[in-house]
Biopython code that builds the backbone (N, CA, C, O; Angstrom):
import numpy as np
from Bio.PDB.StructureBuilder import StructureBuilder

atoms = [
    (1, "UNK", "N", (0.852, -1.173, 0.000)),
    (1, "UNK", "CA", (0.000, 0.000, 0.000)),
    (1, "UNK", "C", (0.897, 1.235, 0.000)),
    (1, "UNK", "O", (1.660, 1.371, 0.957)),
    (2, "UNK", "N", (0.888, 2.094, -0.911)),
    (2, "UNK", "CA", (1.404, 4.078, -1.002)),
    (2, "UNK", "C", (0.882, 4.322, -0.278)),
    (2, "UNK", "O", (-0.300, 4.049, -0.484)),
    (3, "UNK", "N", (1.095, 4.842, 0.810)),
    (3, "UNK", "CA", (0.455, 6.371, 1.012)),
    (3, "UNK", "C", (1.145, 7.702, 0.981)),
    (3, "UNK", "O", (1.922, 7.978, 1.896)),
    (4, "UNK", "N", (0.992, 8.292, 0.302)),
    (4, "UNK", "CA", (0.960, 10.064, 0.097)),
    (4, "UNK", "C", (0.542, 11.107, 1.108)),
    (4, "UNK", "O", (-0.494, 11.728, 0.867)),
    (5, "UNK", "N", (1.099, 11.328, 2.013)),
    (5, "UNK", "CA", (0.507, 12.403, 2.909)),
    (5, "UNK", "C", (1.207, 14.112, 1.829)),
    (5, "UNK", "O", (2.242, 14.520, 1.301)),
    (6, "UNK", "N", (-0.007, 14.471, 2.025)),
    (6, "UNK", "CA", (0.305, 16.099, 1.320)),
    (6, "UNK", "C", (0.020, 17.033, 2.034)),
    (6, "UNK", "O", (-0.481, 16.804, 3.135)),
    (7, "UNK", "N", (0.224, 18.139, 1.673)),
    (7, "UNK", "CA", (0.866, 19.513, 2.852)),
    (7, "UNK", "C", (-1.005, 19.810, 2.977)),
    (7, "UNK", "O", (-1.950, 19.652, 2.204)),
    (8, "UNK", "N", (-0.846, 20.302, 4.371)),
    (8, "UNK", "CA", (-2.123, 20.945, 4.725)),
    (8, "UNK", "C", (-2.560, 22.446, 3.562)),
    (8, "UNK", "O", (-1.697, 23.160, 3.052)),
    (9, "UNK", "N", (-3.601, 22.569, 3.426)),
    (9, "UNK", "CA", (-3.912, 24.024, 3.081)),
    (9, "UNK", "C", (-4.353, 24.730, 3.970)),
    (9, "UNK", "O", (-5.243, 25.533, 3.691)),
    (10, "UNK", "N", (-3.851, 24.629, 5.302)),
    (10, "UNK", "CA", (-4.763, 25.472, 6.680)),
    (10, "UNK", "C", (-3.770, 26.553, 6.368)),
    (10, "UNK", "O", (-2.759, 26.500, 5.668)),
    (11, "UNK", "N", (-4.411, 27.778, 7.207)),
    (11, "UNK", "CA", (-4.276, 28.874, 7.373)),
    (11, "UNK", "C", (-3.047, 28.472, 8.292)),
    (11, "UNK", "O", (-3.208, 27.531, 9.069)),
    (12, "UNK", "N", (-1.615, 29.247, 8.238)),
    (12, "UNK", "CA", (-0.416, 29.393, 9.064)),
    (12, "UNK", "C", (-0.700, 30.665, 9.870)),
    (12, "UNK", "O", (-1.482, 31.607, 9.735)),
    (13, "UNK", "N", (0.121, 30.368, 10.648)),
    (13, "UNK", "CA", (-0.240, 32.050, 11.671)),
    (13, "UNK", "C", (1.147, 31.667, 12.566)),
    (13, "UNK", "O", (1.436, 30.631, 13.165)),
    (14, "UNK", "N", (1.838, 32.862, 12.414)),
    (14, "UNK", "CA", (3.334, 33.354, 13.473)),
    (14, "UNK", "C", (3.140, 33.351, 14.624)),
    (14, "UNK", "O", (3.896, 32.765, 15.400)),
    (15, "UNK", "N", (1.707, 34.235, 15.138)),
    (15, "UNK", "CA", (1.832, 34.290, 16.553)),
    (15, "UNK", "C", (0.681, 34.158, 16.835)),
    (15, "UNK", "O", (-0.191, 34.548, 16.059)),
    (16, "UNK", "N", (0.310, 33.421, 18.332)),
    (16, "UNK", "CA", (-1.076, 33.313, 18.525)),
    (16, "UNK", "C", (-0.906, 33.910, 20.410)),
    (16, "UNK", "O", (-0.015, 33.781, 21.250)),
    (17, "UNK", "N", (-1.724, 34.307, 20.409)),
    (17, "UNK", "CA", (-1.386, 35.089, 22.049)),
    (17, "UNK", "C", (-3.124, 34.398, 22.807)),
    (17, "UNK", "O", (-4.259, 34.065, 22.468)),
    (18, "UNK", "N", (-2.483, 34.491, 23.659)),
    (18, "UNK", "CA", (-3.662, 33.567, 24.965)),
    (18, "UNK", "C", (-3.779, 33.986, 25.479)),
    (18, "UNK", "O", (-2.757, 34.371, 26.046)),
    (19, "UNK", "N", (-5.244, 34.567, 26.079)),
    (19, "UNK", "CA", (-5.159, 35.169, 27.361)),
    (19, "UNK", "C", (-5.909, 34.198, 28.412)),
    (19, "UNK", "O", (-6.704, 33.325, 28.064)),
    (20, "UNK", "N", (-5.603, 34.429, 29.529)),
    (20, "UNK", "CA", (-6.491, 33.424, 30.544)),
    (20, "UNK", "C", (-7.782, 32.935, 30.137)),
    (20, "UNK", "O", (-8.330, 33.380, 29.128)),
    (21, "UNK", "N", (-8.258, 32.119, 30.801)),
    (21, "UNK", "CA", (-9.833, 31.872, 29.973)),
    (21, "UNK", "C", (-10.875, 32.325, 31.444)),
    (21, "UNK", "O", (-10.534, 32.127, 32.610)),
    (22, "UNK", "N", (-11.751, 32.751, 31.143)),
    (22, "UNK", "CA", (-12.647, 32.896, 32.178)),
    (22, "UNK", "C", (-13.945, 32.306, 32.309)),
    (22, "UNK", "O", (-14.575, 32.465, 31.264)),
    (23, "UNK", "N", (-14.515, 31.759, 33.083)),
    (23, "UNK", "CA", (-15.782, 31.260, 32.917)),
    (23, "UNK", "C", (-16.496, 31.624, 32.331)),
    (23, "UNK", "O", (-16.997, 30.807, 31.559)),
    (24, "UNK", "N", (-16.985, 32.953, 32.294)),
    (24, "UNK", "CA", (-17.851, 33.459, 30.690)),
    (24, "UNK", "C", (-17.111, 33.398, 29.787)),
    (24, "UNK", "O", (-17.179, 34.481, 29.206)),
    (25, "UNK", "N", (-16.115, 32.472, 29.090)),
    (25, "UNK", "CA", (-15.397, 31.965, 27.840)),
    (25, "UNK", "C", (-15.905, 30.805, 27.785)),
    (25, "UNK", "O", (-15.650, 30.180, 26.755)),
    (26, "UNK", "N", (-16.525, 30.317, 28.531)),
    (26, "UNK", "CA", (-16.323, 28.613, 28.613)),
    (26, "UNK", "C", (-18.132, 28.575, 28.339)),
    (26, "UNK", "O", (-18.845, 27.926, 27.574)),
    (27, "UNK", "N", (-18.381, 29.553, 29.321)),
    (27, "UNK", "CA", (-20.138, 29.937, 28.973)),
    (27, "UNK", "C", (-20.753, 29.997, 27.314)),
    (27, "UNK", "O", (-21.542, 29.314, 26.662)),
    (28, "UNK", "N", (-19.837, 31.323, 27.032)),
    (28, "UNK", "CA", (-20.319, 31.377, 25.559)),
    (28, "UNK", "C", (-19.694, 30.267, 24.717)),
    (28, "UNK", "O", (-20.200, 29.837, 23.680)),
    (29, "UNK", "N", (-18.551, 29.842, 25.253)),
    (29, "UNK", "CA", (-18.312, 28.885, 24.215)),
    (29, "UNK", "C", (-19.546, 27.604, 23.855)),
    (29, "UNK", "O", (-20.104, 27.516, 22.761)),
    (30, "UNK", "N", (-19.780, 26.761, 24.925)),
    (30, "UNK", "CA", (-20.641, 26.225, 24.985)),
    (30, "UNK", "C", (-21.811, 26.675, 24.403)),
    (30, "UNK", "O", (-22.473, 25.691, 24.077)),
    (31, "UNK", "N", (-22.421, 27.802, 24.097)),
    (31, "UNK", "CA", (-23.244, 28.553, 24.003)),
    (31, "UNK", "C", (-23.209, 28.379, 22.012)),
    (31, "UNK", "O", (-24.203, 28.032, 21.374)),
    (32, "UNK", "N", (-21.961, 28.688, 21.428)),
    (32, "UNK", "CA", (-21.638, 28.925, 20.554)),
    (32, "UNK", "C", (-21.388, 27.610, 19.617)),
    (32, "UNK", "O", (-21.434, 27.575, 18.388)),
    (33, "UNK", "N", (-21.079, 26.409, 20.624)),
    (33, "UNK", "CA", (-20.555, 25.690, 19.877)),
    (33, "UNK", "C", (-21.548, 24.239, 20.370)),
    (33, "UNK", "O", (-21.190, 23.107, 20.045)),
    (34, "UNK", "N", (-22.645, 24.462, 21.077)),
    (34, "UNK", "CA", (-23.428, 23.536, 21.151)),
    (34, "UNK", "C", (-23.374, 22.315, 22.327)),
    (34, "UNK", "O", (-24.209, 21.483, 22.680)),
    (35, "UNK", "N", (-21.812, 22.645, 22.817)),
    (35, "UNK", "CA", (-20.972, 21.298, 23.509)),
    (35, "UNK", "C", (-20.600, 21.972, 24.521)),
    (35, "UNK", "O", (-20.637, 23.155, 24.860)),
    (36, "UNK", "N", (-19.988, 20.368, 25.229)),
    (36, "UNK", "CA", (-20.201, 20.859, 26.207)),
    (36, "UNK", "C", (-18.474, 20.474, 26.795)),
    (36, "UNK", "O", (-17.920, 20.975, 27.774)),
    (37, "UNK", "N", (-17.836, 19.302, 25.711)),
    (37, "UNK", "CA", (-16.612, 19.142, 25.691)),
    (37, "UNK", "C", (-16.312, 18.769, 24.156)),
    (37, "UNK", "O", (-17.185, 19.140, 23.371)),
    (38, "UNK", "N", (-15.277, 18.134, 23.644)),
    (38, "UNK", "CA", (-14.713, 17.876, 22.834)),
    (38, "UNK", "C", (-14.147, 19.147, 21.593)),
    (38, "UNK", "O", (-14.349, 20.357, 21.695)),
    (39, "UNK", "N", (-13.424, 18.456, 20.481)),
    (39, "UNK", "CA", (-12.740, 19.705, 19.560)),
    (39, "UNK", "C", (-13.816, 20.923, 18.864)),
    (39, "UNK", "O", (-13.597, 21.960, 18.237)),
    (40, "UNK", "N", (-14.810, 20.370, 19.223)),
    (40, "UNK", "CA", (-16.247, 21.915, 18.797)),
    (40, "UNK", "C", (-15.921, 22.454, 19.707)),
    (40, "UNK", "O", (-14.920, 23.127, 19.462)),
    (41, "UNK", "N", (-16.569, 22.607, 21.690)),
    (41, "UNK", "CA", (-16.436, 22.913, 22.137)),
    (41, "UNK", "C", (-14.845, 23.924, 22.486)),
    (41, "UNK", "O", (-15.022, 25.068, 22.906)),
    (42, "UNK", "N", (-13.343, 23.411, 22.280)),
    (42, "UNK", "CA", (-12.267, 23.564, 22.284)),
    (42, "UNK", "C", (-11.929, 24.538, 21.189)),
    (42, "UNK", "O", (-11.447, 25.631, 21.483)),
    (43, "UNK", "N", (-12.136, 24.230, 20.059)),
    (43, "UNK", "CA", (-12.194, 25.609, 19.170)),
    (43, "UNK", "C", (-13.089, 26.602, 19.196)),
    (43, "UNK", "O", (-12.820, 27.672, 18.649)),
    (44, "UNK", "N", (-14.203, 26.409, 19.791)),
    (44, "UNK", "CA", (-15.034, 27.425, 19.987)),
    (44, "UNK", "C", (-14.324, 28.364, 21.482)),
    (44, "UNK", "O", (-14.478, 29.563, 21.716)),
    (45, "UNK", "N", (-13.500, 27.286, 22.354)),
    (45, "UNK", "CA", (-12.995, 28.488, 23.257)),
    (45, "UNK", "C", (-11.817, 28.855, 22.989)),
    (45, "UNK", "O", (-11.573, 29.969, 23.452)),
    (46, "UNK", "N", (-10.915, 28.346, 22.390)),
    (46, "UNK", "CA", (-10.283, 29.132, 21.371)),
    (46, "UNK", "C", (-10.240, 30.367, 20.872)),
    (46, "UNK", "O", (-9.564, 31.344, 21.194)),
    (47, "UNK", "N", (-11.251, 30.160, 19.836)),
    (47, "UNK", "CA", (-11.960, 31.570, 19.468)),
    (47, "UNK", "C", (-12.008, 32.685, 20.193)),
    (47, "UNK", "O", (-11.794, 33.801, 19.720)),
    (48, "UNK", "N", (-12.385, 32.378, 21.770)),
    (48, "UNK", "CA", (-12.673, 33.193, 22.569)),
    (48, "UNK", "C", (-11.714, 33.737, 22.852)),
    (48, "UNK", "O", (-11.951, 34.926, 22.635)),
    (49, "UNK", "N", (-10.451, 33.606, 23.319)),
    (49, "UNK", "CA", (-9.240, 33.686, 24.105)),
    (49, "UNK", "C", (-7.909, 34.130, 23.274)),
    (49, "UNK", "O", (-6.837, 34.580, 23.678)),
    (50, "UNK", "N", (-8.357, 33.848, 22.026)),
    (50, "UNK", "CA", (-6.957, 33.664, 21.598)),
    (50, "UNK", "C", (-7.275, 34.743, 20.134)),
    (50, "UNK", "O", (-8.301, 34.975, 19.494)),
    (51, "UNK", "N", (-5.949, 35.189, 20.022)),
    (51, "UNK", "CA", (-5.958, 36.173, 18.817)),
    (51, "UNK", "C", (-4.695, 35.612, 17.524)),
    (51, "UNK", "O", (-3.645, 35.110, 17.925)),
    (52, "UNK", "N", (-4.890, 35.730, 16.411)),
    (52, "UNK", "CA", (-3.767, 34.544, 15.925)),
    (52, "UNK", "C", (-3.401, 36.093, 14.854)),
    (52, "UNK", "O", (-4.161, 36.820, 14.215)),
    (53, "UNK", "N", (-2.004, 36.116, 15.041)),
    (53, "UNK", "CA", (-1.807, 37.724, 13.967)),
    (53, "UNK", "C", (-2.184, 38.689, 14.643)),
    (53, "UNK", "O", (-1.783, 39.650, 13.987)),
    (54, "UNK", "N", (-2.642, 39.035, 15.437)),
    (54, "UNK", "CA", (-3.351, 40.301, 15.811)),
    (54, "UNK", "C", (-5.203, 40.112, 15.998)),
    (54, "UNK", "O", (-5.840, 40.886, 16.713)),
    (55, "UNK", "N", (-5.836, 39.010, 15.258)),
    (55, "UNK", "CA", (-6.646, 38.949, 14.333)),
    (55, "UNK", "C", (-8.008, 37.596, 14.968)),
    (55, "UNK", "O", (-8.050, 36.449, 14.521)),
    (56, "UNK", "N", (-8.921, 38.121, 16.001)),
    (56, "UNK", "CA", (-9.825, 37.802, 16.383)),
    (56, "UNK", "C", (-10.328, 36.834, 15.606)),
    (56, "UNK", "O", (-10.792, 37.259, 14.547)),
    (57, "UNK", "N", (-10.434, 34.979, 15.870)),
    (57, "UNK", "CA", (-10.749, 34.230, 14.857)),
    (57, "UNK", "C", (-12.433, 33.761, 15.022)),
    (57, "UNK", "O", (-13.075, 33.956, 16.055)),
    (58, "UNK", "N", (-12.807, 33.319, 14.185)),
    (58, "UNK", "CA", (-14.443, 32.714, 14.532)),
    (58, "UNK", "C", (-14.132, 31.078, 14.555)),
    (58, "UNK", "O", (-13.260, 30.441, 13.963)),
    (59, "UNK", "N", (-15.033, 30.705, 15.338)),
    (59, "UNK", "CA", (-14.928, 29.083, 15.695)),
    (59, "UNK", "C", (-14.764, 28.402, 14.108)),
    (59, "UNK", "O", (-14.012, 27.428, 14.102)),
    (60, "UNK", "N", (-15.201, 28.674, 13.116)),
    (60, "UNK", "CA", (-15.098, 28.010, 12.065)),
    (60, "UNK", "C", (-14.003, 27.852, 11.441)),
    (60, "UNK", "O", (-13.738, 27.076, 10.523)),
    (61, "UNK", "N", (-13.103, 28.930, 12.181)),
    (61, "UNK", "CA", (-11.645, 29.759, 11.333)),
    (61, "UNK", "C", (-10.563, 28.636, 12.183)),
    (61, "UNK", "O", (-9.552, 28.077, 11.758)),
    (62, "UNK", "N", (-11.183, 28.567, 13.463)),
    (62, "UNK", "CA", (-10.545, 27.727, 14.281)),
    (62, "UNK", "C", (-10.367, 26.204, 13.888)),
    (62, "UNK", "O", (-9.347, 25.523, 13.779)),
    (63, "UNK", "N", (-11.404, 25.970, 13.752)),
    (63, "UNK", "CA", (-11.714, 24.586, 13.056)),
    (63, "UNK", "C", (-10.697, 24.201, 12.043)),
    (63, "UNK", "O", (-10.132, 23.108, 12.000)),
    (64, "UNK", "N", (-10.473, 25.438, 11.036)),
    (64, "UNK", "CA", (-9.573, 25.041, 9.939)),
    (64, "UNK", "C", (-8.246, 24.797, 9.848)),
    (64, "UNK", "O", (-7.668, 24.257, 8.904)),
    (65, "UNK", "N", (-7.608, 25.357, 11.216)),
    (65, "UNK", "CA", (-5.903, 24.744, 11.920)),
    (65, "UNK", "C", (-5.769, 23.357, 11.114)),
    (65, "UNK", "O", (-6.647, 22.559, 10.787)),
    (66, "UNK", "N", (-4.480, 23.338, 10.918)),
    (66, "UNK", "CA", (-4.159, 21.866, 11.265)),
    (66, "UNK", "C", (-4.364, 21.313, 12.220)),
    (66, "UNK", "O", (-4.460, 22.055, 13.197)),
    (67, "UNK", "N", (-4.525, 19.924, 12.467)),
    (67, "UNK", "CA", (-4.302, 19.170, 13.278)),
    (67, "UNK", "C", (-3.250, 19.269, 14.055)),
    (67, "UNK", "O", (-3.513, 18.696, 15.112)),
    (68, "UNK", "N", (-2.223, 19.695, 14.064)),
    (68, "UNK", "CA", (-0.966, 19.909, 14.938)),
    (68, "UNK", "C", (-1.269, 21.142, 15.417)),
    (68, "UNK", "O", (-1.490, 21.155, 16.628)),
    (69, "UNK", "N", (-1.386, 22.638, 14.606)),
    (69, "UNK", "CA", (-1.196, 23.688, 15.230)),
    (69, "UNK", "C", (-2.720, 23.480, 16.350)),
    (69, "UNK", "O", (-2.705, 24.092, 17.418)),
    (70, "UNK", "N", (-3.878, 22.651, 16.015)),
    (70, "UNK", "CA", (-4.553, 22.728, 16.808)),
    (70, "UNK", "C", (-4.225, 21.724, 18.221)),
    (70, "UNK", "O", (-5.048, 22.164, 19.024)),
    (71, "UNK", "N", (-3.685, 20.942, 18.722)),
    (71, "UNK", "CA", (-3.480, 20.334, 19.543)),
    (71, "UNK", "C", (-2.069, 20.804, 20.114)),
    (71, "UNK", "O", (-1.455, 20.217, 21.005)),
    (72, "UNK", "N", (-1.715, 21.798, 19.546)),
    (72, "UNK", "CA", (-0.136, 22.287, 20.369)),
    (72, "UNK", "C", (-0.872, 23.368, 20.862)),
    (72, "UNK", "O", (-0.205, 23.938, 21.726)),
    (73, "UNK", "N", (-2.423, 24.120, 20.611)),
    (73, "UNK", "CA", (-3.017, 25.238, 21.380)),
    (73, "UNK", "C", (-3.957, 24.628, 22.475)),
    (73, "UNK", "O", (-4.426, 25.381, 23.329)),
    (74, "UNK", "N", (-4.220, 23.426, 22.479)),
    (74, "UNK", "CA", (-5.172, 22.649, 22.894)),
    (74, "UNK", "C", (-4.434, 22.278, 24.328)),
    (74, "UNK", "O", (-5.087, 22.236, 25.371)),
    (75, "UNK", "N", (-2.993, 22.008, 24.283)),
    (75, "UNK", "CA", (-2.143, 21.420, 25.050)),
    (75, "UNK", "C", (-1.602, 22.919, 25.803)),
    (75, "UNK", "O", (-1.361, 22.905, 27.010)),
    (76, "UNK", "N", (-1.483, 23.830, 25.226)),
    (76, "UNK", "CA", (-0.680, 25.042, 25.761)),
    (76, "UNK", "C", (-2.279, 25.431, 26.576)),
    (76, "UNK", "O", (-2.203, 25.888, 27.716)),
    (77, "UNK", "N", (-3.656, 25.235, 25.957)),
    (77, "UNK", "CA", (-4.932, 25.918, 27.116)),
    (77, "UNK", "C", (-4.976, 25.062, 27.818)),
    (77, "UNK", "O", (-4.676, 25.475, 28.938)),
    (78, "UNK", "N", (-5.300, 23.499, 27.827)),
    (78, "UNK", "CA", (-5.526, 22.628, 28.708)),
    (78, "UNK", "C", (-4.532, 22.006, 29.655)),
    (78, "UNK", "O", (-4.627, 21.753, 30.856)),
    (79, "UNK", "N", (-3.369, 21.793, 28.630)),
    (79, "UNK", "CA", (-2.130, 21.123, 29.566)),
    (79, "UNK", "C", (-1.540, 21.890, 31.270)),
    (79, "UNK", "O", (-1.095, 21.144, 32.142)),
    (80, "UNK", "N", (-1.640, 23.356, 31.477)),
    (80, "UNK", "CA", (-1.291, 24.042, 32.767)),
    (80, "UNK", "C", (-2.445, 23.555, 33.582)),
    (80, "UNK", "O", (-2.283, 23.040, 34.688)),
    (81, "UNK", "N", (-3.777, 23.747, 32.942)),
    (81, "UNK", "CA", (-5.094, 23.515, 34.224)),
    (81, "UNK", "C", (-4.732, 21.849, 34.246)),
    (81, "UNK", "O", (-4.638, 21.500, 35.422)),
    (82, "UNK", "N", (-4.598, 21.197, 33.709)),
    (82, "UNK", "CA", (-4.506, 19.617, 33.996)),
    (82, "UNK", "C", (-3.633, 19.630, 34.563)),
    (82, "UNK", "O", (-4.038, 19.218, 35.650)),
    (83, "UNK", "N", (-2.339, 19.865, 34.690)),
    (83, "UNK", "CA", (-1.268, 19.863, 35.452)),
    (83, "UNK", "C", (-1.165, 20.687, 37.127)),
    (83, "UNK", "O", (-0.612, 20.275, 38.146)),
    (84, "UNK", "N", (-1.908, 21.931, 36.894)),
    (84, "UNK", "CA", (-2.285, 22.542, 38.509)),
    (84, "UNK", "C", (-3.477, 21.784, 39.491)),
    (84, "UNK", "O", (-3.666, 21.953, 40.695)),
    (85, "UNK", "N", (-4.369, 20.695, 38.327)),
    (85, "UNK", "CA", (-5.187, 19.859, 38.659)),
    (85, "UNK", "C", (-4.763, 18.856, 39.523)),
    (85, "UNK", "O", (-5.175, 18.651, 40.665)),
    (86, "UNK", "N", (-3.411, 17.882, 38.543)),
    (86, "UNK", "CA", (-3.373, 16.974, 38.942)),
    (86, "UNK", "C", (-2.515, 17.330, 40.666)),
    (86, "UNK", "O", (-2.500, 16.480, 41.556)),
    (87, "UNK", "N", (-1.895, 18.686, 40.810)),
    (87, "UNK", "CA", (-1.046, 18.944, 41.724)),
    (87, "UNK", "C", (-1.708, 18.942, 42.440)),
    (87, "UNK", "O", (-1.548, 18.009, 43.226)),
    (88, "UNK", "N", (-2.865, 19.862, 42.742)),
    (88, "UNK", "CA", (-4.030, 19.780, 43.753)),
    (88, "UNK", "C", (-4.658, 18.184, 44.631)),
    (88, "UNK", "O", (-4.875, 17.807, 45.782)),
    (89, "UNK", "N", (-4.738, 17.710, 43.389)),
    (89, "UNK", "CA", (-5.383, 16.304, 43.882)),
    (89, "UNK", "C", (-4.492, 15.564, 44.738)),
    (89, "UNK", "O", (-4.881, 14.980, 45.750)),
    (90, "UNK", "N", (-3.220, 15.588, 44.313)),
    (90, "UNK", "CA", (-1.678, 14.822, 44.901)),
    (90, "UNK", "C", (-1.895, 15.760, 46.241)),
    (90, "UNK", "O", (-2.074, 15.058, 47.236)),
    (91, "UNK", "N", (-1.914, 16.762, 46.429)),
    (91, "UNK", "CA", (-1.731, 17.186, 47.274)),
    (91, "UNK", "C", (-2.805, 17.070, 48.485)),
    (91, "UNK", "O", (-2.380, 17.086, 49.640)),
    (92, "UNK", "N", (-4.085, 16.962, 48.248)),
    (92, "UNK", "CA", (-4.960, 16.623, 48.868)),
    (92, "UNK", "C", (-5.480, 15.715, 49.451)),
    (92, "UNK", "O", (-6.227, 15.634, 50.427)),
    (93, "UNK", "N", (-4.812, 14.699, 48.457)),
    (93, "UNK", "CA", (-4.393, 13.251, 48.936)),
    (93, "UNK", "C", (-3.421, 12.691, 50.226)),
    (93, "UNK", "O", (-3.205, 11.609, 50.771)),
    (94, "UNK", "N", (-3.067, 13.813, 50.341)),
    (94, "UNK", "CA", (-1.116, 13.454, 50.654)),
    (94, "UNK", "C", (-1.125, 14.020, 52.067)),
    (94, "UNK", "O", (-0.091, 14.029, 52.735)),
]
sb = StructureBuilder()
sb.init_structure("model")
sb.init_model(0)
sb.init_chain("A")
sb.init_seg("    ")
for serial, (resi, resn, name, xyz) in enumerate(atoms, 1):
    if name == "N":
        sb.init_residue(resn, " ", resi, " ")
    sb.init_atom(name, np.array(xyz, "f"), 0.0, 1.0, " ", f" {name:<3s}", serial, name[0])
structure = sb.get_structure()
């Protein structure tokens, strides 16, 4: 079996800036994106938080990342709260 993997046509972007997320991010996201977890929900808070270029994206715009640039933003929003999570729990435990 070939397989051919070929270059994405997603939108590239230099810089993407994050700002904290706040519960009314997570509100409208849900709100916006129907969900309540998974990659709808996640690009829809995305959207919210994050500016890519300078340049305010819409959940649909989000959607269109690659697969990599989207799970290296996915990991940079989720990976600190999972990690101050798991510290909490160890610690509460302990």
């Amino acid at each position: 079996m070939k397989i051919t993997k070929k270059e994405s046509t997603s939108p590239k972007y230099n810089e993407v800036d994050m700002r904290e997320p706040l519960v009314a991010d997570m509100v409208q996201a849900q709100r916006v994106s129907g969900a309540t977890e998974g990659a709808k929900f996640e690009a829809a808070l995305m959207a919210q938080i994050c500016t890519f270029d300078g340049k305010q994206l819409a959940m649909e715009d989000v959607e269109a990342l690659s697969i990599d640039d989207f799970f290296l933003l996915k990991d940079t929003l989720f990976g600190g709260a999972l990690t101050a999570l798991a510290k909490q729990l160890s610690t509460s435990q302990g």
